[in-house]
VOGU-3710 file (C-alpha; in Angstrom, 3 decimals, decimal comma):
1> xxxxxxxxxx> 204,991/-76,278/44,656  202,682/-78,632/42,095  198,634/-78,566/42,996  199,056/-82,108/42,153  201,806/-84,817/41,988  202,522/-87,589/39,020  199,618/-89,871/40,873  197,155/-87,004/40,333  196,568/-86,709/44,242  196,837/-83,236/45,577
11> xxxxxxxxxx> 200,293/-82,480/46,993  201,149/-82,223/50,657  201,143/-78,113/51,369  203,857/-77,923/54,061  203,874/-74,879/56,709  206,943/-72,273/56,770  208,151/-74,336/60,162  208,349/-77,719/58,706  211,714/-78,945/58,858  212,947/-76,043/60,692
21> xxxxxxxxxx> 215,617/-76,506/63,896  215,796/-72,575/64,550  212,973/-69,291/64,358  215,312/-66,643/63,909  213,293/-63,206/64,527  213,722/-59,333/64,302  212,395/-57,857/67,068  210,706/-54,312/66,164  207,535/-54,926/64,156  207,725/-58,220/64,839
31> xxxxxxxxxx> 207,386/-59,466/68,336  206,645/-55,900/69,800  205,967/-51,979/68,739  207,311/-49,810/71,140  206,813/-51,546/75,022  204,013/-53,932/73,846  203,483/-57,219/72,390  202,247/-57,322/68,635  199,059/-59,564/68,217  199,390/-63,007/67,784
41> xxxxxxxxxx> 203,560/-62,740/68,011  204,431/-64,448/71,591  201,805/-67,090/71,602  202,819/-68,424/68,263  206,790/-68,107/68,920  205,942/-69,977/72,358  203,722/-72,745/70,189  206,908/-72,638/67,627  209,403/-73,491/70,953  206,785/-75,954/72,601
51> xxxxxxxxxx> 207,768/-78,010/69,709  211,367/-78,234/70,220  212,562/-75,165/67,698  215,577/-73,417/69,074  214,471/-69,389/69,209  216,953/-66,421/68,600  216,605/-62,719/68,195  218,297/-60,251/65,715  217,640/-57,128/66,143  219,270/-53,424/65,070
61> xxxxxxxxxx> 217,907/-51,476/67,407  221,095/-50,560/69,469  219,179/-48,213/72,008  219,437/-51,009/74,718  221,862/-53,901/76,398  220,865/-57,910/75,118  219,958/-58,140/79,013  217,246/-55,438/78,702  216,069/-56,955/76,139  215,816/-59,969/77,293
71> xxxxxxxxxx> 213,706/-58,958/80,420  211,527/-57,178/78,342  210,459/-60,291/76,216  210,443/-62,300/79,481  207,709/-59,769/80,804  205,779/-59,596/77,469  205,211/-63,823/78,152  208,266/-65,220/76,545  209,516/-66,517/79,607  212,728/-68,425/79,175
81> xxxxxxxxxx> 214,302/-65,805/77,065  217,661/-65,207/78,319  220,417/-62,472/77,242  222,191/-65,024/74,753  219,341/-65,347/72,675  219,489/-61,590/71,374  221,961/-60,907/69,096  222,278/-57,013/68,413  223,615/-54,898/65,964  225,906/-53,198/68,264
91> xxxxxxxxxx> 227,805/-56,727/68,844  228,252/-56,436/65,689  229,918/-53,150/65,428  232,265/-54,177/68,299  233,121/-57,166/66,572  233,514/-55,116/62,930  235,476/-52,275/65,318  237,813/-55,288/66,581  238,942/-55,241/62,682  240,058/-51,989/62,617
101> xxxxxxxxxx> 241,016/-50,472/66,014  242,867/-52,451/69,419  241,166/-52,930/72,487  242,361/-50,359/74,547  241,556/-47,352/72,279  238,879/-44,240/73,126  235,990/-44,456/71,036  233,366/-41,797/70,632  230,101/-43,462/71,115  226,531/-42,018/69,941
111> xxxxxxxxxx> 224,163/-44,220/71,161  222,277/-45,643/74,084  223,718/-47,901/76,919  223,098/-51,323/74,289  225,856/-49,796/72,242  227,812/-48,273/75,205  227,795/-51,588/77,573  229,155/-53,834/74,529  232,210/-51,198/73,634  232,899/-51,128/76,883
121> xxxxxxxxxx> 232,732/-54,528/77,339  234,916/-55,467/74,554  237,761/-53,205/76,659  237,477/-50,034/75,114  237,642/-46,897/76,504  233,910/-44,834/76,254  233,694/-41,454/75,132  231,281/-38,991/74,346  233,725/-35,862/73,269  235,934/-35,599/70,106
131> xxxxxxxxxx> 238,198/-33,346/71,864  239,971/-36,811/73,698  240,856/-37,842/70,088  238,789/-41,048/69,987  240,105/-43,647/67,294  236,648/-44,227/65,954  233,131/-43,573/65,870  230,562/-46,047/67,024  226,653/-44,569/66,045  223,962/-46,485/67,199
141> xxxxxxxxxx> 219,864/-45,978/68,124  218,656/-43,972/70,992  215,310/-42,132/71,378  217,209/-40,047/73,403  220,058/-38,792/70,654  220,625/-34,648/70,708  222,088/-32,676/68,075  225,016/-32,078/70,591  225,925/-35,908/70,254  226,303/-35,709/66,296
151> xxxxxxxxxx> 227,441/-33,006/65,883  230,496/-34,685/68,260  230,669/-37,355/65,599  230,712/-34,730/62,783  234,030/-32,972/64,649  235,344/-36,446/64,707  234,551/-37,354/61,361  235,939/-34,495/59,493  238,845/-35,739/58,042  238,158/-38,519/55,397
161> xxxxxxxxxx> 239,290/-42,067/56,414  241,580/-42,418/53,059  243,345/-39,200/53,831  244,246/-40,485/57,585  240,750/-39,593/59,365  239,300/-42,353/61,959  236,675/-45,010/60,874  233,006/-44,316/61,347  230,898/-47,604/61,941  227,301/-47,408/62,227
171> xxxxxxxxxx> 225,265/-50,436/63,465  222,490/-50,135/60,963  221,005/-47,774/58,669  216,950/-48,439/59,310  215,250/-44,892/57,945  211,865/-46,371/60,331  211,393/-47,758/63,516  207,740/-49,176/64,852  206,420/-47,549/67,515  203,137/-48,044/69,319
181> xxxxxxxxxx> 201,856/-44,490/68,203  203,001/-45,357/64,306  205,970/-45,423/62,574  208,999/-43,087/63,970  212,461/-42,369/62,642  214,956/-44,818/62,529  219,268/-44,816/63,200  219,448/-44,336/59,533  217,981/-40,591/59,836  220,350/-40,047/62,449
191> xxxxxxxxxx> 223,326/-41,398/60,634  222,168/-39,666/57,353  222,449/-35,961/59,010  225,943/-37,178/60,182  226,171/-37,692/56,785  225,426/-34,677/55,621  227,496/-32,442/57,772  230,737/-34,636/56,899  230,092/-35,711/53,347  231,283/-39,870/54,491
201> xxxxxxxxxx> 229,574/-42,970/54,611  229,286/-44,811/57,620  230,429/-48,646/57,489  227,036/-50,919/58,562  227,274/-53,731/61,021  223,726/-54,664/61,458  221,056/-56,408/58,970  220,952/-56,172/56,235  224,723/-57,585/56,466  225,810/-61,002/57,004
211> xxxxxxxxxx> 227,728/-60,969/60,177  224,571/-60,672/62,277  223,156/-63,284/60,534  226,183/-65,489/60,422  226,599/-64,944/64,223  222,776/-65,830/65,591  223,782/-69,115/63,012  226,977/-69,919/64,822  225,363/-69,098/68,428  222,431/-71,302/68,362
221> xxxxxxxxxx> 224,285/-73,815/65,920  221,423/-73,832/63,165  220,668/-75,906/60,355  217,589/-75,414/59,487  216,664/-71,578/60,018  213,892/-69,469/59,293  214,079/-65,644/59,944  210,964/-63,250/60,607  211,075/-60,226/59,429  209,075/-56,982/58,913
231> xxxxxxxxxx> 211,384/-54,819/56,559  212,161/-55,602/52,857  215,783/-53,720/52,845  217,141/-54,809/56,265  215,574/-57,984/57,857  214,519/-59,744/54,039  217,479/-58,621/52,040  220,186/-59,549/54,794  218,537/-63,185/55,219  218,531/-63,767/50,957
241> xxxxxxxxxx> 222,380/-62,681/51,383  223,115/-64,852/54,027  220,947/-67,750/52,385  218,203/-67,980/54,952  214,800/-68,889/54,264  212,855/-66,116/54,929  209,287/-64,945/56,662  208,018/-61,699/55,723  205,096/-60,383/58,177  202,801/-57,862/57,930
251> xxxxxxxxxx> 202,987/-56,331/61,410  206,138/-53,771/60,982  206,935/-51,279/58,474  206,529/-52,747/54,256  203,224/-52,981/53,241  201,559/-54,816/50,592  202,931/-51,763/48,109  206,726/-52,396/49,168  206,238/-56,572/48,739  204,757/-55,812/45,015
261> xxxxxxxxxx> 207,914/-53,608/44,427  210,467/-56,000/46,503  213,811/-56,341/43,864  214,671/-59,627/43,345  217,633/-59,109/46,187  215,089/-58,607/49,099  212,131/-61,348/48,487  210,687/-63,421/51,272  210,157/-66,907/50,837  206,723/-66,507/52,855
271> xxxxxxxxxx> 204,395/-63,913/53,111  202,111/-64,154/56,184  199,552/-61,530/57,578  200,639/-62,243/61,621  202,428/-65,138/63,027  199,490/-67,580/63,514  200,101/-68,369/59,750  203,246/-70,065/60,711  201,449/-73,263/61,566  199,347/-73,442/58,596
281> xxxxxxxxxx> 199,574/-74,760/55,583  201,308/-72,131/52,491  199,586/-72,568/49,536  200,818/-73,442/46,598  201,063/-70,511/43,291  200,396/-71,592/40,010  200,287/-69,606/37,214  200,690/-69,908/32,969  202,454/-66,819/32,258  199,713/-64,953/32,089
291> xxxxxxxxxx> 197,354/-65,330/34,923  198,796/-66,272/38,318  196,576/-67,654/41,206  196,522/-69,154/44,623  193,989/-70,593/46,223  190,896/-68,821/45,089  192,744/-65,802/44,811  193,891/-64,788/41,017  195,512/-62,054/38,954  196,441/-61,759/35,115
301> xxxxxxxxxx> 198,844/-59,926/33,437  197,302/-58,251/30,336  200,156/-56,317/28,543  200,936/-53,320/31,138  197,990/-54,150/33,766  197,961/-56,196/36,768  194,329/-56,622/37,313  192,578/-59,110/39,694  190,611/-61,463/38,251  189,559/-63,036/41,546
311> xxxxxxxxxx> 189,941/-60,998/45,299  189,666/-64,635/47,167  188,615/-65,009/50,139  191,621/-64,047/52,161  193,379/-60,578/51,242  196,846/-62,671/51,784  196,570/-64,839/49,652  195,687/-62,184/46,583  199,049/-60,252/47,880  200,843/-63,444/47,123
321> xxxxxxxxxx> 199,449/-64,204/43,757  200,146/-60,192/43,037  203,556/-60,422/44,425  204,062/-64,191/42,491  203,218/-62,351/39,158  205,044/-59,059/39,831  208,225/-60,781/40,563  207,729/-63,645/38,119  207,550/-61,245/35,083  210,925/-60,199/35,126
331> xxxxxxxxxx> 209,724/-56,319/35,377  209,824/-53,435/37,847  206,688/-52,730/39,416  206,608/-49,228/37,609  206,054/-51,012/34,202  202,488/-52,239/35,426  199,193/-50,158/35,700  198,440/-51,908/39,234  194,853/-52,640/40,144  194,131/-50,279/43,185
341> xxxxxxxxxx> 192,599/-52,954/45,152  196,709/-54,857/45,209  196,997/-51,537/46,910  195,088/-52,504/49,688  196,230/-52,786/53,100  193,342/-54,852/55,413  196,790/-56,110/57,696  197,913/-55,520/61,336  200,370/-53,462/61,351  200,775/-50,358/64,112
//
């Protein structure tokens, strides 16, 4: 966006929610970490609803029903959230498994009762055992996994689906999940040591695919979205790929390091520190090839350093001239001697 327009007045500097019909957000590192609200994240979703923006949830996290997760929302302060407003990887999977295997069928679930209440509800027959010759695997989040459930999906899993073995669908492959105590493994660990054991790759129904995102689109019929997200790979990468603008925050997992490093396939259209920066104005970034700056907030480019020229006032806004010149320049983050202080990590996160 230009500083200034033809007439030489100073542009308008719009928010991330102008224009928008629909906040589309992940849920982990987002709106909560573990049982309790983030800062900042329901008041400014309920100020984003007050003014007449549809919300929706996406989440992977598979280790509870859309009800559950509903409830929990309503008791965090988001009161009118209702069950049809989450949309969940494991609704995904079902409708992925629909593809490839009747209603009807056993399927070997690993997961907790979100993944469990939607195979079943789909008309499948549940099973924990690969002994009753289930027709697929479905693998999904709990906290409360045990080796004795994967290594049932390894049993399952042993023969290779081109050579007549059953299909394996996981509903995401997140390595991290936000916790209140810090970061704890995610699904993806727990599909990885399936991995392992059976030497196959799971097929993903959960961010950072499209279905998810095409669903919540189709559900709340949205024209206008914006999705909030906390991870680069999943939430960032599966909006760009389904053409969403996109909201990175810094309350979740990615850090300032991971943004500097994002590939061009997983780049947020905003960067914001917590959700309060939804209503205000983003600033514009200008740069001349060499030095890149917004607001008071400026870095240069001199041959293979990234160096500030200018912290600013507000540590945001020097990640998004860093980021702006990073991903402007056309080279991998490794090619730069980054300035330690680009580093930095002053932001919310748990």
């Amino acid at each position: 966006m230009a500083l200034f327009g033809r007439s030489g007045k100073a542009a308008v500097e719009k928010t991330p929610l102008d224009g928008v019909d629909t906040v589309l957000a992940d849920l982990d590192g987002v709106v909560y970490a573990g049982a309790g609200a983030l800062p900042y994240a329901v008041e400014s979703l309920t100020r984003a609803a007050a003014d007449g923006r549809r919300l929706g949830y996406i989440t992977n996290n598979a280790s509870r029903t859309d009800a559950d997760v509903a409830a929990h929302l309503r008791e965090l302060g988001l009161d009118r959230t209702a069950p049809e407003e989450i949309v969940t990887s494991p609704q995904a999977a079902v409708q992925l498994l629909r593809t490839k295997v009747a209603p009807g069928a056993t399927i070997l679930v690993v997961g907790g009762e979100g993944l469990i209440s939607e195979v079943d509800r789909a008309g499948y027959i549940v099973t924990a055992s690969a002994d009753d010759a289930p027709a697929a695997v479905l693998q999904g989040f709990s906290p409360d996994i045990a080796w004795t459930q994967l290594a049932e999906a390894a049993f399952a899993l042993k023969v290779p689906e081109e050579e007549g073995g059953i299909p394996w669908i996981a509903t995401n492959t997140d390595w991290t999940i936000p916790q209140a105590r810090g970061i704890a493994p995610g699904n993806g660990t727990l599909v990885s040591a399936v991995h392992i054991a059976v030497g196959r790759l799971a097929t993903v129904a959960g961010k950072p695919e499209t279905p998810i995102f095409e669903e919540a689109i189709t559900r709340f019929g949205a024209r206008r979205p914006l999705f909030i997200g906390d991870r680069l790979d999943t939430d960032i990468a599966g909006s760009q790929a389904a053409g969403i603008p996109s909201v990175m925050v810094l309350t979740g997992v990615d850090r300032p390091k991971h943004i500097l490093a994002a590939p061009s396939t997983s780049r947020p259209t905003y960067i914001l520190e917590d959700l309060r920066q939804l209503f205000e104005p983003y600033p514009a970034t200008h740069t001349d090839g060499i030095r890149t700056t917004v607001r008071d907030a400026a870095v240069q480019i001199d041959g293979t350093e990234l160096r500030v020229v200018s912290p600013g006032t507000r540590p945001i806004d020097l990640l998004r001239a860093a980021s702006a010149a990073v991903w402007g320049s056309g080279r991998a983050i490794f090619g730069f001697h980054v300035a330690e202080q680009l580093y930095a990590d002053p932001f919310i996160h748990p």
